[in-house]
Each structure stands twice: as C-alpha cells, then as structure tokens.
N, C-alpha and C positions, 0 to 999 in steps of 0.2 A: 848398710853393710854391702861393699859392691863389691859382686863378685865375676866372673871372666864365664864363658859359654864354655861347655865342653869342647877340649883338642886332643890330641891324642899328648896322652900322660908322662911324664919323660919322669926317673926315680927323683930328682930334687924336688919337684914340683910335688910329687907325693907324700916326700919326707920333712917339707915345710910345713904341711897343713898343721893348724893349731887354730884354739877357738876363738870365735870372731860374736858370736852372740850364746846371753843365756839364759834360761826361763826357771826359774827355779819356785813357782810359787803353787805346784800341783798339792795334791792334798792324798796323795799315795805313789806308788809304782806305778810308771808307765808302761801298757799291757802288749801296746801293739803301734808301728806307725807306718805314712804308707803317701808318697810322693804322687802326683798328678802324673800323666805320661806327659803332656801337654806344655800345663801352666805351672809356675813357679809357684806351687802350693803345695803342702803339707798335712795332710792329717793325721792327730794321735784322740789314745783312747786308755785311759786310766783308771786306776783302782777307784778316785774320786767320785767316780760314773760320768765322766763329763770327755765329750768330743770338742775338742778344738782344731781350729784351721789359723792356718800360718800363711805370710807373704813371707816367701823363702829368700828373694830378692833384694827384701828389705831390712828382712829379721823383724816383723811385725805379726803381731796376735790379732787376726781379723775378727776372732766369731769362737764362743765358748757356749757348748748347749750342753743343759743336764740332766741324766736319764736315771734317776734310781730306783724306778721301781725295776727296769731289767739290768742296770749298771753296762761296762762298756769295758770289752774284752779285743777280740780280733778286731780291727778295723781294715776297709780299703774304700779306695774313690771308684765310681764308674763312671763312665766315660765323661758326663758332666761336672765341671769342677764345682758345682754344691752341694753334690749329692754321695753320700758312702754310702755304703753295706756295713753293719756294725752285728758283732754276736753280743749275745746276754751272756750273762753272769748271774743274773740273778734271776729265778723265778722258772727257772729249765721244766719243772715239771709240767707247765702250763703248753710246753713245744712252741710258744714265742721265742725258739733259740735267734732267730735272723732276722734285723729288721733292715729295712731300705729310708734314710732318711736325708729330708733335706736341711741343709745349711742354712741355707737362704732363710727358711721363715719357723724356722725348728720346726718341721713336720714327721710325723712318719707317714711314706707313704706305701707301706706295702709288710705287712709279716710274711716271714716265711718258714713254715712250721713244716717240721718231721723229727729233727735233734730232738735224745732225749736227755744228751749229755750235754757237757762243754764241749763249745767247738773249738778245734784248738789250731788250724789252717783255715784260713779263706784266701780265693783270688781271681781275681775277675779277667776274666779274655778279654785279649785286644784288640779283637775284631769286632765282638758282635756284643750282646747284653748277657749273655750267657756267663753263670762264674759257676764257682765250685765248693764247697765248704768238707772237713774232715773233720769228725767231732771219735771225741773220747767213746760212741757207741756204736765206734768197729766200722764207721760207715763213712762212704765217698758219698754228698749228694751235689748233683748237678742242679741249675737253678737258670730259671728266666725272671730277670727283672720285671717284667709286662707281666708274668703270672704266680698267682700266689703257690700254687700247687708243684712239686717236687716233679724235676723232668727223668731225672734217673737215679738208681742206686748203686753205689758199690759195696757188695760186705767183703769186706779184710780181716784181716788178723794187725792185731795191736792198736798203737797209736799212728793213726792215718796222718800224711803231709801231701800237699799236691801242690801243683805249679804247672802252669803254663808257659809255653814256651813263647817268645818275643812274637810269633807270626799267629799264633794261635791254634796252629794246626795239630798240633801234638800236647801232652800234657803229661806229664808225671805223677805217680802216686809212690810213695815211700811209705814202708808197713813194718812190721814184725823181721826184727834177724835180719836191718839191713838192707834184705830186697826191696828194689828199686823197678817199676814198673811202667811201660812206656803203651800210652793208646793214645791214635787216631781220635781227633775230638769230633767227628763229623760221624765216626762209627765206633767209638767204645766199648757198645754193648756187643760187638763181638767180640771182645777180651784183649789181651795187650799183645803187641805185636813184637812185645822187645822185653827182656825181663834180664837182670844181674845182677852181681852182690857186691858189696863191698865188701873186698876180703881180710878176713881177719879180723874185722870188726862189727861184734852183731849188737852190741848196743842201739837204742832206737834214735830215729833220722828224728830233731825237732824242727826243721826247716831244711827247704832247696828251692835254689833258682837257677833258670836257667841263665846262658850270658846272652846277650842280644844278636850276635851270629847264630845262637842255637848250635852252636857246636859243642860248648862245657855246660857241665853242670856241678854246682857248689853245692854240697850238703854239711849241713852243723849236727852234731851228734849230741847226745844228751850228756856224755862221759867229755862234752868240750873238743871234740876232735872235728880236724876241718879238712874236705876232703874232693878237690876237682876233676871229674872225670869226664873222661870221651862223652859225649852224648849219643852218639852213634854205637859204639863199642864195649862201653860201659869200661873201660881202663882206668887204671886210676895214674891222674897226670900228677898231683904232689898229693901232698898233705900235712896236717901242721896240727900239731899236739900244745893244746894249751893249759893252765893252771885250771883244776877241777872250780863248778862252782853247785855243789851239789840242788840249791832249792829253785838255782835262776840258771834255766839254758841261755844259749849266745846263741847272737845273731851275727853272721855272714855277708860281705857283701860286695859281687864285684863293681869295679868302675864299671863306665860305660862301656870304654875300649874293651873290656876283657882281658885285660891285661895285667890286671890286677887283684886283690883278695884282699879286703879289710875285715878287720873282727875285734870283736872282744874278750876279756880273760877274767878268767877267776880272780884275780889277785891285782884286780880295780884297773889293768894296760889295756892298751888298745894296741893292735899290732896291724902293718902292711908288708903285703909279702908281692916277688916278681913272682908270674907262676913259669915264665917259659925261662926262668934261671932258676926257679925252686927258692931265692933267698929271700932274707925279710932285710926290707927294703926301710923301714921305718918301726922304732918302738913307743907312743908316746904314755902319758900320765893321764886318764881320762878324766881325773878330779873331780868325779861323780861317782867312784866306788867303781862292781859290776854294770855296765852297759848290757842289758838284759837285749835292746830294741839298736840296730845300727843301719843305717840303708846309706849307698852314696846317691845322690839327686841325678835323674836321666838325664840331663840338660847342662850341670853344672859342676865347675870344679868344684866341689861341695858335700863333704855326708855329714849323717846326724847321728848323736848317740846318745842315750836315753836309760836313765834306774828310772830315781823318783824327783831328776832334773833334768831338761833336755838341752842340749848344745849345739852350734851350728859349727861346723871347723870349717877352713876356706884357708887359703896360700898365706901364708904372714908375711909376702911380699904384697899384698894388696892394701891399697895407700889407708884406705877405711878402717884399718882393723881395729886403730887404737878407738876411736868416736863409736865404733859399733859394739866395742864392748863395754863402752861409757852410759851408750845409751839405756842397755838392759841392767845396769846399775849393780850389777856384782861381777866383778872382776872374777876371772877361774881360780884364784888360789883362796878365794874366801866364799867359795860353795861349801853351803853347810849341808851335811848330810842326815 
C-alpha cells in the first residue's frame, strides 16, 4: 500500500481518500489506537486484550502480544518505536492500572500503580519520558517512565481528558461542565494559568488534541459534538454537530497541516470538514459501523478508523490501492460486522 509523505492538504485530496487496507480479524472493540511521532507504526489495543503493531507503510501486522490477566484499554507509544504505555481493564482493584511494555520480546517492564479506576486518557510528552494518565477516579496523574512511583496529582471534578501540546510545554486537562484547563508542564503544581468553557455546551470532553502549531485545539464531546478553539483564547473557531451514538464516544482528528477535522458519526459516516471555511469538505461510508477510535498518521497522507475492524484510508488516486486491498483479503463492501 504506497502511500505519499505529508504536504500541505488541498479539499480533492481530502475528499478522495477511501480505503486502501483492512484488518478485520480482532476478537472485540478496538479500545484505543495511537501513531509513532517518528516511524511509520501503529499501535491498537482491544477488547480481545491484545496489543498489536502495524507497518503503516505497508499495511502490514508486525507483532500481536496478549494480556488477559490486566486486558488492553488506552494505549500509546513512547518515544521508542517497541515500547507503549497500555491501561488495564481488568483487575483495577490490584492498582496495576498502567503498565509500560515492550514489543520486541513481549515484556512488561515497568507497573505503574495509583488508578483505582479505569483510565480513560493517556499521553505521553514529546519531549521527555514524562506522560500523563486521567482515570474515571477524579484524578490527573503525572508519570516518569524511569520510575514506578507517581510524580503528581491532580483531583478534578468528573471525567478527566488531558493532552499535550506538539512542544510539550503546555498540556490541557478537560473536566466536569466543559471547562477546559491549561498548565505549564515544568510548573503545574502551581495550578493553571488559563482556564475557559465551552459555551453552551456542558456535556463532558471524551477526548482533545492539540494541532501541531499549538494554536487550536479539537475537543469530541460525549453528546458527539466537535469543537475547535483558539488555544490561546479559548474562542470557539467552528464546530460540527454529529448523529448521537449513545454507548461508543468518537474520536476527532486533525491533519497535520491543521487545516483540517476528520471524525466519526453515530450513524456508521465519517466526515471532513475545512475549518478556516467552517465547510464539510468530504462525507464518506465507514463500512465498519461507528468508528469509536480515528487518528490521521503525523507523517502521511493517511488516517485510520477503527469499531471492531480497523482500516487504512489513503488518496484513491494512489496507483497501489486496488493490490493493497487485495492483499488483506476483504474488500470494504464485504466487512462483516
């Protein structure tokens, strides 16, 4: 499956994409998934309890490891392309909520215990070894890879979402009624330097990221609504009302450039929208129902959506498409759900 390096996005090129690979032999919902900054790799993490890694490049399954006695919920990579940070699911009361494991030789090499819930945010800095996790027990904790022991706390109100901004220097935590909250990641425990709402809408934030300029910021709401604001200002620049999906929140996602917002719908679409024209630029059929999990790849004309099948979409002008979707052996219109 060959696919072109990131350029900057022009609407045909966005409006073309359609699926070029697809994996359909997971054994549940896929929970969580989560791009390399780097390399052309891929990790998810599903109901089945099992972590797999992807050549994104290629549209190939390198590596499937499986964990049932804690099962496999949020995932992300740190900074080594073998190695992720994975939440439990299973066995929470033990505070093994976070483990650090490797790829390479299926290890774990690290627990990290405090969660006494699920966690239902993680995400790792881009700077340093430092990440972040937000579990359903009110609480932000900060985390060093190198040490098992918990570096900070934050107690919130509701269901906690965090993100890091592209430089690392800043970080967000999204809580209770919408508020949006902005701390210094070198000084957070003097408290946030920026705080705003999102008006008119107090439903809770189930994800945010920032855009790679660090000037927007995307939030997906639990009620489906998609919402980009100043990052500075906290304004709200559009937003985009989609079909409810009450049991499965959506995931958001901009391109690289920033110039973009892809997402998923209740009512099984995937949509793309301009944001500095406010229009939706592209509607497509995601052929896998809800797309609970969507990210587009930092490197490549490319994002992925994901239920309880994952997909690779890429330009259908790209000479590969038809062989690459020969290769993984079911065509999009004969996904079974």
């Amino acid at each position: 499956m060959a696919m072109a390096s990131i350029t900057a996005l022009d609407d045909d090129t966005v409006r073309s994409m359609s699926i070029g690979a697809v994996f359909s032999d997971f054994g549940g919902k896929i929970n969580s998934l989560d791009f390399h900054r780097k390399d052309d790799l891929l990790v998810t993490a599903s109901e089945d309890d099992s972590v797999r890694l992807y050549d994104i490049a290629n549209a190939r399954l390198l590596k499937t490891t499986n964990h049932n006695k804690h099962g496999t919920d949020r995932v992300c990579f740190t900074h080594h392309p073998n190695s992720v940070i994975c939440s439990s699911i299973h066995n929470l009361d033990s505070g093994e909520s976070l483990r650090y494991l490797s790829m390479y030789d299926n290890r774990c090499l690290r627990y990290f215990k405090g969660h006494k819930q699920r966690v239902v945010s993680l995400c790792m800095s881009p700077i340093n070894d430092s990440f972040m996790s937000g579990s359903l027990d009110h609480s932000v904790r900060m985390w060093d890879l190198r040490v098992n022991g918990c570096q900070g706390i934050l107690r919130l109100r509701g269901r906690p979402t965090v993100a890091y901004d592209q430089q690392g220097l800043v970080f967000a935590v999204a809580m209770e009624g919408g508020a949006i909250k902005l701390f210094d990641s070198r000084s957070y425990d003097k408290g946030p330097f920026d705080a705003f709402l999102v008006g008119g809408d107090t439903s809770e934030v189930c994800d945010i990221k920032f855009s790679n300029d660090g000037k927007s910021v995307l939030l997906s709401t639990t009620n489906n609504n998609i919402y980009v604001l100043d990052a500075y200002a906290g304004d709200k620049q559009c937003g985009f009302n989609l079909e409810p999906s009450p049991s499965t929140p959506i995931e958001a996602s901009f391109t690289p450039d920033g110039q973009y917002v892809v997402s998923g719908s209740g009512d099984g679409t995937l949509h793309a929208w301009n944001i500095s024209r406010r229009n939706e630029v592209a509607c497509w059929n995601s052929h896998i129902g809800v797309a609970a999990c969507l990210k587009w790849a930092p490197r490549r004309v490319m994002f992925v959506a994901a239920s309880s099948v994952l997909t690779f979409w890429i330009p259908n002008s790209e000479p590969e498409l038809a062989s690459a979707k020969g290769e993984t052996g079911v065509p999009p219109e004969q996904v079974s759900l």
